[in-house]
C-alpha positions as CSV (number, residue, x, y, z in Angstrom):
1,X,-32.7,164.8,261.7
2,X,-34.9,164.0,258.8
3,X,-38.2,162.9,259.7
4,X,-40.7,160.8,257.7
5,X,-44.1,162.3,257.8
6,X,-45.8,158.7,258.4
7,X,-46.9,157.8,262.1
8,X,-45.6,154.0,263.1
9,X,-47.2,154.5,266.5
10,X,-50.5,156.2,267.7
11,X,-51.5,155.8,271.1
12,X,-55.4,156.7,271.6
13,X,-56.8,158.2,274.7
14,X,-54.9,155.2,276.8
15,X,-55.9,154.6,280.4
16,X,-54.0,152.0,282.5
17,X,-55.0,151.3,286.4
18,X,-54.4,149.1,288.4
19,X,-56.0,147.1,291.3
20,X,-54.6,146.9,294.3
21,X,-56.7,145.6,297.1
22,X,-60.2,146.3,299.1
23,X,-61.4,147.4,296.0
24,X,-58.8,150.0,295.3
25,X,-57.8,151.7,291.8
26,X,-54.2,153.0,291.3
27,X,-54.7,155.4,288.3
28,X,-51.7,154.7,286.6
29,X,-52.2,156.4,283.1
30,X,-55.7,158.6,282.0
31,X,-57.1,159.1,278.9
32,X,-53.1,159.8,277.3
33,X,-53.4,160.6,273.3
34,X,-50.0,161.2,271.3
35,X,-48.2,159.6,268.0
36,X,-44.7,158.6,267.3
37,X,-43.1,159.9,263.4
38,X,-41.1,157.3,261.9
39,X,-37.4,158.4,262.0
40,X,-38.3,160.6,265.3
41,X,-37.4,160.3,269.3
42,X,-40.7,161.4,271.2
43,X,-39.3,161.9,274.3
44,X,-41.7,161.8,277.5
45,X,-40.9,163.3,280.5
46,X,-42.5,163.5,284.1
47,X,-41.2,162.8,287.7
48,X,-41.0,159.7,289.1
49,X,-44.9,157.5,289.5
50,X,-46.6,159.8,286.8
51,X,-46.8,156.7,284.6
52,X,-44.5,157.5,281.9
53,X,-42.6,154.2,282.5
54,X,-46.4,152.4,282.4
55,X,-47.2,153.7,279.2
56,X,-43.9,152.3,277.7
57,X,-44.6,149.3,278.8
58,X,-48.6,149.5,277.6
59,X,-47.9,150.3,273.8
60,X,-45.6,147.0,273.5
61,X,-47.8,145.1,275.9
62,X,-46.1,144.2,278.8
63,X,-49.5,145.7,280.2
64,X,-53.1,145.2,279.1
65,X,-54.3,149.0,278.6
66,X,-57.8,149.6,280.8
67,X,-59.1,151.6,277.8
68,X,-57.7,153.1,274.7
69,X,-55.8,152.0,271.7
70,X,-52.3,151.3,270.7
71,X,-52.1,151.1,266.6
72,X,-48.6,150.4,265.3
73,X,-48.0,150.8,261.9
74,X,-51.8,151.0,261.6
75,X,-52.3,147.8,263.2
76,X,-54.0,147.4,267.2
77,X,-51.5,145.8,269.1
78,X,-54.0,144.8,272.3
79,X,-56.8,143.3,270.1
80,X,-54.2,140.8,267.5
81,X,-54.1,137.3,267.7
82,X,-50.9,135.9,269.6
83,X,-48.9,134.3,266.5
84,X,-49.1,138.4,264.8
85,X,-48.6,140.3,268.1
86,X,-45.4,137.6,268.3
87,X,-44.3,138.9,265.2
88,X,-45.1,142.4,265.7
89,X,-42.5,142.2,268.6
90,X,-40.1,141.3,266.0
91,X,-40.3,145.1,265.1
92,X,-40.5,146.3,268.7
93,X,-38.5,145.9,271.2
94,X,-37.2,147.9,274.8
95,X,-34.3,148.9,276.8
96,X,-34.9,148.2,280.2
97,X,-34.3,150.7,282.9
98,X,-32.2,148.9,285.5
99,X,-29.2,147.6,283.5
100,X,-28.4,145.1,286.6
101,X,-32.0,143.8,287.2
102,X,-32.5,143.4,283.3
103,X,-29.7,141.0,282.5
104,X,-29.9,137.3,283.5
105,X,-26.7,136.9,285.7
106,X,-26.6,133.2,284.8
107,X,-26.5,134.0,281.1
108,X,-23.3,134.7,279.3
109,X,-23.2,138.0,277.0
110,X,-23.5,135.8,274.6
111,X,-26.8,133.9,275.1
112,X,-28.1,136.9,276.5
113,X,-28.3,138.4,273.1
114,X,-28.9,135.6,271.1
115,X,-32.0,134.5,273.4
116,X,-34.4,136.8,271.6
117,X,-32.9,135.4,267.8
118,X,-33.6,131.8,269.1
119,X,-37.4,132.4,270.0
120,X,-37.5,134.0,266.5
121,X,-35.6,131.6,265.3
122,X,-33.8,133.8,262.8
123,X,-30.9,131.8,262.0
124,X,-30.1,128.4,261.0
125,X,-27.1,127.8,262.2
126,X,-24.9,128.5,265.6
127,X,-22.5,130.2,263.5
128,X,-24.2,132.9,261.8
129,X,-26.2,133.5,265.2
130,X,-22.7,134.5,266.5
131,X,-21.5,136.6,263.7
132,X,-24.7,138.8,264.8
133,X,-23.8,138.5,268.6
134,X,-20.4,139.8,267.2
135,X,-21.2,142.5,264.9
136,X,-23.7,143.5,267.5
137,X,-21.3,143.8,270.6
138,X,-19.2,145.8,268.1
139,X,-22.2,148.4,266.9
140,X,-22.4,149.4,270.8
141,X,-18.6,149.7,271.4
142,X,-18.3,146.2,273.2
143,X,-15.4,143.7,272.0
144,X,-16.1,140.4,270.8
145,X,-14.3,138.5,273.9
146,X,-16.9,140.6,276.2
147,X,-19.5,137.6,274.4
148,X,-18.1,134.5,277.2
149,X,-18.4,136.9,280.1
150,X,-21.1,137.0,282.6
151,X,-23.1,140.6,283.1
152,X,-21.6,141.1,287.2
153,X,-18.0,141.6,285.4
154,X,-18.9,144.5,283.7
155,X,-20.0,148.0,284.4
156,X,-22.8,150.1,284.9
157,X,-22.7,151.9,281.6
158,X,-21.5,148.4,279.9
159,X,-24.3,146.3,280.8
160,X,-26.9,149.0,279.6
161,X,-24.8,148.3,276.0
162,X,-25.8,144.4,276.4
163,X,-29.2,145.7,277.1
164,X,-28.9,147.9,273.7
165,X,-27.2,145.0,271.7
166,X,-30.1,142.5,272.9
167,X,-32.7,145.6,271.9
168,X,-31.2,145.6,268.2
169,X,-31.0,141.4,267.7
170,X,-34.0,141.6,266.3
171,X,-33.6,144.3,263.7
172,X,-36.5,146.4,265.0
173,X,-38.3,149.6,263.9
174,X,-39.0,151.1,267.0
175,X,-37.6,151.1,270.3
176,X,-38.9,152.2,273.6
177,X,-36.2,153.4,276.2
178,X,-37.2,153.4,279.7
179,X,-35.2,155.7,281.8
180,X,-32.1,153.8,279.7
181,X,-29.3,156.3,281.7
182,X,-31.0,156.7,285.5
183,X,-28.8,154.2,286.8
184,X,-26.0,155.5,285.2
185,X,-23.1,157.8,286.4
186,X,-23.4,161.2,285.2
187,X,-19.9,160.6,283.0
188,X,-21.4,157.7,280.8
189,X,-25.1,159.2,280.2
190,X,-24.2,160.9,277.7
191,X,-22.1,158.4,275.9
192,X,-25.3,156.5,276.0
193,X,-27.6,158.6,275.0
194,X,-24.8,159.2,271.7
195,X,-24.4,156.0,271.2
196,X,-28.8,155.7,270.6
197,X,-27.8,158.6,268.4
198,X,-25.4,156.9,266.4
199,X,-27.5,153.7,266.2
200,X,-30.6,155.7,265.1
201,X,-28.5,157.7,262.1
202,X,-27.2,154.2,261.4
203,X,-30.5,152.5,261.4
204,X,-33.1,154.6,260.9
205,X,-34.5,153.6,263.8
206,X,-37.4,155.3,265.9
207,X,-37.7,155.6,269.8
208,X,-40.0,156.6,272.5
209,X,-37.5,157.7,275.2
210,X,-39.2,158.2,278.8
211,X,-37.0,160.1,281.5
212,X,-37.2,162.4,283.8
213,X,-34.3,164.1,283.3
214,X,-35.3,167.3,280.9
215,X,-31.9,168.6,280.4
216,X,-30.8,165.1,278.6
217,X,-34.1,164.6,277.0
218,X,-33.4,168.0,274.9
219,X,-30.8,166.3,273.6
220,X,-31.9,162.8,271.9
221,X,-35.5,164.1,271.6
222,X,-37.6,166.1,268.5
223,X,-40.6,166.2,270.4
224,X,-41.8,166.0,274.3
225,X,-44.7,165.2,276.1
226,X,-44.6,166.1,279.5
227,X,-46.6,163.9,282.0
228,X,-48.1,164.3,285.5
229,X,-50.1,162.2,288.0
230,X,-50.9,159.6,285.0
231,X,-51.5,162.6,282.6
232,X,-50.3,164.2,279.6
233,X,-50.4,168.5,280.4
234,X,-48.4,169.7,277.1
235,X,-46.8,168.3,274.1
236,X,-44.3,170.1,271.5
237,X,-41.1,170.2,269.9
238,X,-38.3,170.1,271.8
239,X,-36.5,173.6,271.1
240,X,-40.8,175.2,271.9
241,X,-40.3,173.2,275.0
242,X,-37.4,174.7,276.3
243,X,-37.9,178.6,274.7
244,X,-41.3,178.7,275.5
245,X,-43.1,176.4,278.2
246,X,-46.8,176.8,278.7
247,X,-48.1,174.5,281.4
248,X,-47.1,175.7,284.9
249,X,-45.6,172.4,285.7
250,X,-43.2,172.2,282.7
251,X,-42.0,176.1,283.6
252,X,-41.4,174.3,287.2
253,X,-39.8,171.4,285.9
254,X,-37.5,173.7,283.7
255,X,-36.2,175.9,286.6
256,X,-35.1,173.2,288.1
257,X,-32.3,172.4,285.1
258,X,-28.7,173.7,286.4
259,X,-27.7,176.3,283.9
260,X,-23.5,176.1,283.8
261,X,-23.2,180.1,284.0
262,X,-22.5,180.6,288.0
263,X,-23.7,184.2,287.8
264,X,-27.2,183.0,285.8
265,X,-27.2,180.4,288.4
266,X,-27.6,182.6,291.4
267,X,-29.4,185.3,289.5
268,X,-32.5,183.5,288.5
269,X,-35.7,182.4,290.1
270,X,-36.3,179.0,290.7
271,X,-39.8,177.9,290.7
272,X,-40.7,175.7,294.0
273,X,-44.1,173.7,293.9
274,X,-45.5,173.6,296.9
275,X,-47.4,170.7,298.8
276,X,-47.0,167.2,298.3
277,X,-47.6,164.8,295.1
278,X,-51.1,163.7,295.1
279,X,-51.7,159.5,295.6
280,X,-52.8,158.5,292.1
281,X,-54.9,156.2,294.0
282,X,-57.4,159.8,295.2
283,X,-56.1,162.1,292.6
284,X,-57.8,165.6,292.7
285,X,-60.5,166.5,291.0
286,X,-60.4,169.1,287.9
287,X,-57.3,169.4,286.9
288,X,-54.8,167.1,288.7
289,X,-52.2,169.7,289.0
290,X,-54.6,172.2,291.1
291,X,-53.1,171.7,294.5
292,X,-49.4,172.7,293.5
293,X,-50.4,175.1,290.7
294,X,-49.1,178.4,291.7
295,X,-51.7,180.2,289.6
296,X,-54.7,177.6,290.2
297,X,-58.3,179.2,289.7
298,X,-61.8,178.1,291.4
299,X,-62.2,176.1,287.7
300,X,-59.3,173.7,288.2
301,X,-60.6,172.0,291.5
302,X,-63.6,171.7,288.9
303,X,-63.4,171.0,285.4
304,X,-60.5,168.8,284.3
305,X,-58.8,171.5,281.4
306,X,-59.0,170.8,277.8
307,X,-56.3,169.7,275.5
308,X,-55.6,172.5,273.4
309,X,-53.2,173.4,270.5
310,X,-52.2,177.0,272.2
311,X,-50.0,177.6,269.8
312,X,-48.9,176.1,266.6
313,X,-47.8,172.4,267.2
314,X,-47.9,173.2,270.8
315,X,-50.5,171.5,272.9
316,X,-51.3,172.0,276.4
317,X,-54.1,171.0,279.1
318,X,-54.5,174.2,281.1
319,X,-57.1,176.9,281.9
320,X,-54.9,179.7,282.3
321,X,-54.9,179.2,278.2
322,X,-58.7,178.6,278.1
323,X,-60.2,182.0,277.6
324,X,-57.8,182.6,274.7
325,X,-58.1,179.9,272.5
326,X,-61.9,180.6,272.9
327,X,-61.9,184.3,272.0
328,X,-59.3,183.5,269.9
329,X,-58.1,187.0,269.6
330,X,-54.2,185.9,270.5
331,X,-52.2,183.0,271.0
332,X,-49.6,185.0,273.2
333,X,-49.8,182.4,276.8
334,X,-51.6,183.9,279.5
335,X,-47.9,183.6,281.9
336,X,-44.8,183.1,281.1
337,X,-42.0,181.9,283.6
338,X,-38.2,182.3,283.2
């Protein structure tokens, strides 16, 4: 996939919590830095409550970030005026997890895609509002008498197409997939995920796809950052990612991907974290992985780890890489896991 060199998002050391009671701070997202490549998928990756799902929905605003900035296309999307951040949604728009939850059930197919051209009020007449509705059910592999049916007749996999079609009625640039294919059955994941493939060669259209599924992420994404407890521990491209993981916590992640060979299967080691997920509401001190790192040190319960380009376009929060990059006398990684 060709790539344009221009970034239409940067996110800027972004921190989202949230209050919760008695005084209490759910730390959501911390201090997360990373930028988007026109023409890419930036894929971000994390088990579930690390706050990949809260930063999708902080860059287009459903949240107010704590700290930090969100430029798109150069321009702060938390500090606009209403009437531009309005029409700055025009070129941003989202793809709800839940594909039952996300669709009004009172809403034909119909008005639930041309809803968002109304409030933009794109087009002046009924009839050339449903010549988009059409052509759009048809771009996402619906039929055009799918438009007078209501979302609980269709399936799983077909009402995350509605969701896709309402997505693309407002032309946009950039899209943000929340776990778009969770809910799904394994058989139709990957017709959506080839379907956002389709639409982006078609379109030319960017998108931040969060999941936690790293085997399908590899295959829609150019880059990866991978996220725990609310922050980012390493950032590369996708084929680094897989070849050559450097944070303990992406080698863990990894091992747990089903290779199809039976004899690899049972022949390799897979990589068990121990201990339970710390409560983003006390997270550890130093480095928030420290209490399932296999190969933690007296400095992680200490010092939170540095973000670090360990090797070339291949960033990672770790001390294990600390010494290294400081001597600088090699970039090999300090341990490798297969």
């Amino acid at each position: 996939m060709e790539m344009n060199g221009d970034k239409i998002l940067q996110v800027k050391q972004v921190t989202k919590h949230f209050t919760i009671g008695k005084g209490r701070i759910l730390q959501a997202v911390n201090d997360v830095s990373f930028d988007v490549k026109k023409g890419e998928t930036f894929g971000l990756v994390g088990e579930s409550g690390c706050g990949k799902s809260t930063i999708g929905r902080t860059i287009i605003g459903l949240y107010n970030r704590t700290k930090g900035d969100v430029l798109f296309d150069g321009k702060n999307v938390h500090q606009l005026p209403e009437r531009e951040l309005f029409q700055l949604r025009q070129r941003m728009q989202m793809i709800f997890q839940d594909p039952y939850a996300s669709l009004n059930p009172r809403s034909t197919v119909r008005e639930v895609i041309s809803e968002p051209m109304e409030v933009h009020k794109l087009y002046k007449t009924k009839k050339e509002q449903n010549e988009r509705v059409y052509q759009l059910l048809e771009e996402v592999g619906l039929n055009l008498e799918h438009a007078n049916r209501y979302p609980h007749e269709f399936s799983g996999g077909q009402r995350q197409r509605i969701g896709i079609a309402r997505a693309l009625a407002l032309d946009p640039d950039f899209i943000i997939a929340d776990e778009p294919i969770s809910a799904l059955d394994v058989s139709v994941q990957a017709q959506v995920v080839n379907l956002l493939k389709q639409l982006q060669k078609e379109k030319g259209l960017t998108f931040l796809f969060i999941a936690h599924d790293l085997s399908m992420v590899k295959q829609i994404s150019d880059r990866i950052g991978v996220m725990y407890l609310g922050n980012m521990v390493e950032l590369t491209g996708s084929d680094s990612l897989y070849e050559n993981p450097l944070h303990p916590y992406t080698q863990a992640l990894l091992s747990a991907i089903p290779i199809p060979d039976p004899d690899m299967e049972e022949s390799r080691e897979r990589i068990i974290l121990q201990g339970e997920l710390p409560s983003p509401i006390n997270p550890p001190s130093g480095c928030v992985f420290s209490t399932r790192c296999p190969f933690a040190m007296d400095i992680c319960s200490r010092e939170k780890p540095t973000w670090q380009e360990a090797e070339s376009n291949h960033f990672v929060a770790c001390h294990l890489y600390q010494d290294k990059l400081e001597n600088k006398t090699t970039t090999e990684p300090v341990v490798r896991i297969r």
